[in-house]
PAKE-167288 format. One record per residue (C-alpha): x, y, z; residue in one letter. Coordinates in pm, whole numbers, plus 50000, padded with zeros to 5 digits. Example, Ala and Ser with C-alpha at 12.3 -4.5 7.8 and 13.67 -1.06 7.14 Angstrom:
BEGIN
512304955050780A
513674989450714S
//
This chain:
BEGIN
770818445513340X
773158462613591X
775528457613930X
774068488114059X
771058489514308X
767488487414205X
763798490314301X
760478475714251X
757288486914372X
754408469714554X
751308486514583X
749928464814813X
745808473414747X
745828458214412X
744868420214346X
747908396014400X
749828422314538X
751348403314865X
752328377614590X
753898401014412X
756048412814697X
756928381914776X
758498374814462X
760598407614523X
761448394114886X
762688358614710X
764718374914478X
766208397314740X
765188433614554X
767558457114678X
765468485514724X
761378476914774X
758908505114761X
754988500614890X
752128518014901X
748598517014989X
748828494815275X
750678482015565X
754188467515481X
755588462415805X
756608421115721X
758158431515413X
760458451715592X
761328427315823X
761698403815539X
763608428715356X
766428439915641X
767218403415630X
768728400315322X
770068439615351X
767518451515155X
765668488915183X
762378496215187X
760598527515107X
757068538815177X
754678560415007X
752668584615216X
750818610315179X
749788617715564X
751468622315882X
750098594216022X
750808568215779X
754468581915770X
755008577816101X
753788542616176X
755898535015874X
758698550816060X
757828531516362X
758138498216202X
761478501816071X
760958518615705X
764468535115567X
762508560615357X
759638577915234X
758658588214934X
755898619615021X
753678628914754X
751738661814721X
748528666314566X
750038676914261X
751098642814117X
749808617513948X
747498592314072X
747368589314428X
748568627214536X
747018634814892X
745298666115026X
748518687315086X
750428705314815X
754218692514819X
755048728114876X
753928726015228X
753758688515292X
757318681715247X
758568706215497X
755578692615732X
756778657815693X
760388667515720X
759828680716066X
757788653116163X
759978622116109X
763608614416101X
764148589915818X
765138602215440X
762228616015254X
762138616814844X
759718644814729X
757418632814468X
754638657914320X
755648688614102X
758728679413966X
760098677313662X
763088698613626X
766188712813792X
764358741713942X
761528714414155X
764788692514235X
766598727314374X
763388733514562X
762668702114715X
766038695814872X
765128730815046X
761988720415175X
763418697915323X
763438663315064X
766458646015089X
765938635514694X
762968637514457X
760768608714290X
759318613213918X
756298595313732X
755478616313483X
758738634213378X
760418599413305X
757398587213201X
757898608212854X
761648601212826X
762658577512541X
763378546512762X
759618546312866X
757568521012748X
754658543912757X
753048543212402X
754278567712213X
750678589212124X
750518594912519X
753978605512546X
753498635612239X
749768638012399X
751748650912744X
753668674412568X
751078691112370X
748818694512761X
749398721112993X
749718719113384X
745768728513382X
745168694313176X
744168671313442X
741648657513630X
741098648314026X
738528626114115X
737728596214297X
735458583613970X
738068566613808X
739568541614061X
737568546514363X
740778562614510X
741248600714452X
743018598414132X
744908624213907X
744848616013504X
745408637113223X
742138657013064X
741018636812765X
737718628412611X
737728590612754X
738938604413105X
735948629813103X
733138599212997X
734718576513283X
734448601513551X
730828610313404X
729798575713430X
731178566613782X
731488530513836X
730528502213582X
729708470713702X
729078452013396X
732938464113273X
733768454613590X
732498421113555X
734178416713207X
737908428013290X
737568412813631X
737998380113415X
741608394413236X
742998403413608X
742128363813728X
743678353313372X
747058371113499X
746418361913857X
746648323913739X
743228319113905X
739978309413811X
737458335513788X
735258319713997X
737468319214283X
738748355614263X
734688367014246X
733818346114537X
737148357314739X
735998399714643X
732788393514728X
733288378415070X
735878404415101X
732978425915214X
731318451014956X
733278481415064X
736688461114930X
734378447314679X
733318478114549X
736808495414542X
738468462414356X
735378470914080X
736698504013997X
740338491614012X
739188462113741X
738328489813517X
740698514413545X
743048487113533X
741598484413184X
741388523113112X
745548526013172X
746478492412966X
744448507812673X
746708537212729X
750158530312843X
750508495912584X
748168506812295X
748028540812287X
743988536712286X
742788575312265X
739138567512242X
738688545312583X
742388548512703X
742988572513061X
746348578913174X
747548595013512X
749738619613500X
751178647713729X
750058684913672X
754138689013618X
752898674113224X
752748711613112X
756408713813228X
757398682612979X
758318696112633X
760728674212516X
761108630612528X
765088633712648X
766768598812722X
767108596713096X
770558601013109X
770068637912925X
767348642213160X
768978637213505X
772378655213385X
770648685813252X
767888686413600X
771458686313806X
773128713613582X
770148736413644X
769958729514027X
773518737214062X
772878771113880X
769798775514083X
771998768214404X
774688791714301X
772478820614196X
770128819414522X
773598816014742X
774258847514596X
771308863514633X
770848856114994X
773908872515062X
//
């Protein structure tokens, strides 16, 4: 749908995810972002065609190997975002992670506006990633009960745990997110929707249960609480599912009061980090 440049992400933990980054390879993906895992053949894959590829980190020491194996970016997320948001706040990881490495880092964590973009690129960001701004624009495909939901929360409306999807995990504060936390890990639900992801995986069930399992029952155990929270966010994001549905979001949700297009959104985040620029250029002088 356009000549201009374009990414895809590949978060490589998931089931079928090296597949899935393969097909981005084949089709020669300008831009490839990965996360949780180690994507040093898909950047040699990548640089071969021309392509860029990003990683997402939220320590020092991931960035750095990433770094070391050839990675043209990073995308750095801070504790406040959704999902996957590390220890550190992305008010002091960013600067951190800007004096530790020497590729481009894009901020991601905190931002929704003009006034996060103006304060990233002075931490040190040399652009700024955002889920849960664009996530409630109109060219989302999130459902739209979840994108009025995020307006009505505030940035206290969330929840961190590790409950959800075995990972520490950010979603928004709703009834359903509150039982699945409470509950922890189900293995029966597991079970069931472990049967949908082998339906989209094109494998028999059999086969994917047998390959988990031998896997070893750490991986086995994480891939459970994916398979249902896999579940929880398709309830949410496609059917708008308030009684079983969880979303993650970013804390910047009680920022979000409007559903712009993107095109209003970016133009009116760079008129007010102009203004920002301009008005603290004149009060540092």
């Amino acid at each position: 749908m356009t000549d201009k440049p374009f990414g895809a992400n590949a978060s490589l933990l998931f089931p079928g995810a090296a597949n899935n980054a393969q097909v981005l390879l084949e089709e020669q993906v300008p831009v490839i972002n990965f996360a949780l895992g180690k994507g040093d053949w898909i950047v040699d894959a990548a640089h071969k065609y021309g392509g860029k590829v990003v990683a997402t980190v939220v320590t020092h020491r991931h960035a750095k190997r990433a770094a070391d194996y050839g990675c043209d970016g990073l995308i750095v997320t801070g504790n406040e975002a959704a999902a996957h948001g590390g220890d550190a706040t992305t008010l002091v990881l960013i600067p951190s992670m800007a004096d530790a490495v020497d590729i481009p880092i894009i901020a991601a964590g905190g931002i929704a506006d003009g006034r996060g973009l103006a304060a990233a690129l002075a931490l040190g960001a040399d652009g700024v990633a955002m889920g849960t701004r664009f996530m409630t624009s109109q060219e989302s495909e999130l459902h739209e009960r979840f994108k009025e939901l995020s307006i009505e929360k505030s940035v206290y409306d969330t929840l961190y745990s590790d409950r959800f999807d075995g990972l520490w995990c950010r979603v928004m504060d709703t009834p359903p997110a509150r039982k699945a936390l409470k509950r922890g890990l189900n293995y029966t639900g597991a079970l069931v929707n472990s049967k949908l992801i082998s339906d989209q995986l094109g494998l028999p069930w059999f086969k994917l249960f047998i390959g988990v399992m031998l896997s070893g029952w750490k991986n086995a155990k994480q891939l459970a609480y994916l398979a249902n929270a896999f579940k929880a966010i398709q309830l949410a994001t496609e059917d708008g599912d308030l009684e079983e549905g969880v979303l993650t979001v970013g804390q910047v949700q009680g920022l979000v009061r409007d559903i712009p297009t993107v095109e209003e959104l970016i133009t009116r985040m760079v008129k007010e980090a102009e203004g920002i620029q301009k008005k603290m250029s004149t009060m540092l002088a």
